[in-house]
N, C-alpha and C positions, 0 to 999 in steps of 0.2 A: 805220171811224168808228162806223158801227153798234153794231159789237160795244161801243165804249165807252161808246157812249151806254146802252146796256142795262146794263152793269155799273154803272151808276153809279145808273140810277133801281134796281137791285137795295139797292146801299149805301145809296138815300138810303130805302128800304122797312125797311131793316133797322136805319136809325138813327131811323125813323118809331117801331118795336116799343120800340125801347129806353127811346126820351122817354117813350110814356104808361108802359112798365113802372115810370121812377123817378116819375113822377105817381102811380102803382098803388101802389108802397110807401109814399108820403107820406101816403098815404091810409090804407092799412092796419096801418101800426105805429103802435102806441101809444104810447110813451114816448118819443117824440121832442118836443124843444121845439117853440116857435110858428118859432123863427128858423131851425130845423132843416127844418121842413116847410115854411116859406114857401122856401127855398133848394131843396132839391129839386123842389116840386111848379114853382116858376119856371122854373130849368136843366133839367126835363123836357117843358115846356111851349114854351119858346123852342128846344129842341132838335129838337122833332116839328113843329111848326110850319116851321123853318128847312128842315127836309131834306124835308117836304112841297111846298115853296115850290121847292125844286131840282130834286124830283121832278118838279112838274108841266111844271116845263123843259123837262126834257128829254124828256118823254114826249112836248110838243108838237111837239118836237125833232124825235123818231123819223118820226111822221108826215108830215113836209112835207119832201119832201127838198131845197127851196130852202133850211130854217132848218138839216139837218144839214148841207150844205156851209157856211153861215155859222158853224154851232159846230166843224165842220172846222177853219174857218179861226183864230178864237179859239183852238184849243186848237194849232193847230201853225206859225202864223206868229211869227215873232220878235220881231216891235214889240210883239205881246200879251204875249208873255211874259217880255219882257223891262219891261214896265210891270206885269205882276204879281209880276216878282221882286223890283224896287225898292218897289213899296209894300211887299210884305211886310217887307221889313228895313228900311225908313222905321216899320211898325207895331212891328218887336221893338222898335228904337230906344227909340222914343215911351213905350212900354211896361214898359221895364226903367228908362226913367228914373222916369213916374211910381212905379213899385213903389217905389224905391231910396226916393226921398222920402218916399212913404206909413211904409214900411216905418223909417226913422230917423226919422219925425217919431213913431210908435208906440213905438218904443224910448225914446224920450227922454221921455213920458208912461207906462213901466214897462208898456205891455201886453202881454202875451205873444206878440199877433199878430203884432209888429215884430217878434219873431225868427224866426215863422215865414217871413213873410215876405220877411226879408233871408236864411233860407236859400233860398228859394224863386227869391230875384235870383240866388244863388251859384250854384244849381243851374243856370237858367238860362245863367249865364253862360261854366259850364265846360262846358256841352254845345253851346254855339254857339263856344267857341275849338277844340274836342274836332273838329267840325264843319267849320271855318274849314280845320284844318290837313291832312282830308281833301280834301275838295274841291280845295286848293290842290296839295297833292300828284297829283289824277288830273287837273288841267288842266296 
C-alpha cells in the first residue's frame, strides 16, 4: 500500500510541474489571445492546485499508518469501488448529454464549435462502445 501511496504523490508532483509549466507558457508567448491565455493559465492553475491538494493526501497518508490502512481500505474494498465506478459512468452519462445539447444547440447558431464538439460526443462515444465490448468480453 505504501508503494502506492508513493507512486501516486510522485504522479500528483509530476502533474504539480506540468500545471505551472502551462501557467509558464501562458505567460511567455506572445501571440496568444486574452481567451487563449485565460484557458491555459486557468487549466494550469486548477491543475497544480488539484494534484497539490492530492498530494498533500496522501503524503499525510504515508505518515500515520492508521490513515494508510484507511486509504488501504478505500482503495481495495468493493463497496468503494463499486461507488466509484457507478459515479464515474453516472458522470460520462451526464456529460455526453450536456455536450450533445451544447454541441446541436451551437450547430444550429452556425458556430463552428458545434461541430467540434459533436465530433468530440462521436469521439467519445466510439471509445466508450470500443470499451463496453472489451470489458464485456474479459468478464
Amino acid at each position: 500500500m505504501e508503494k502506492k501511496l508513493k507512486i501516486k504523490c510522485i504522479i500528483s508532483m509530476f502533474m504539480i510541474i506540468i500545471g505551472i509549466i502551462i501557467v509558464g507558457l501562458s505567460i511567455c508567448i506572445n501571440n496568444l489571445t486574452e481567451l487563449q491565455q485565460g484557458y491555459m493559465s486557468g487549466f494550469g492553475t486548477s491543475l497544480a492546485v488539484a494534484s497539490f491538494a492530492l498530494l498533500i493526501k496522501n503524503a499525510i497518508a504515508l505518515r500515520n499508518p492508521k490513515t494508510i490502512r484507511k486509504r488501504e481500505i478505500e482503495l481495495t474494498d468493493e463497496r468503494f469501488q463499486e461507488i466509484s465506478y457507478k459515479s464515474m459512468a453516472i458522470t460520462f452519462r451526464i456529460s455526453i448529454i450536456i455536450e450533445a445539447f451544447i454541441s446541436a444547440a451551437l450547430a444550429f447558431t452556425n458556430n463552428k464549435l458545434g461541430i467540434y464538439m459533436g465530433l468530440i460526443v462521436g469521439i467519445q462515444l466510439v471509445i466508450y462502445c470500443i470499451t463496453n465490448v472489451i470489458i464485456s468480453r474479459k468478464i
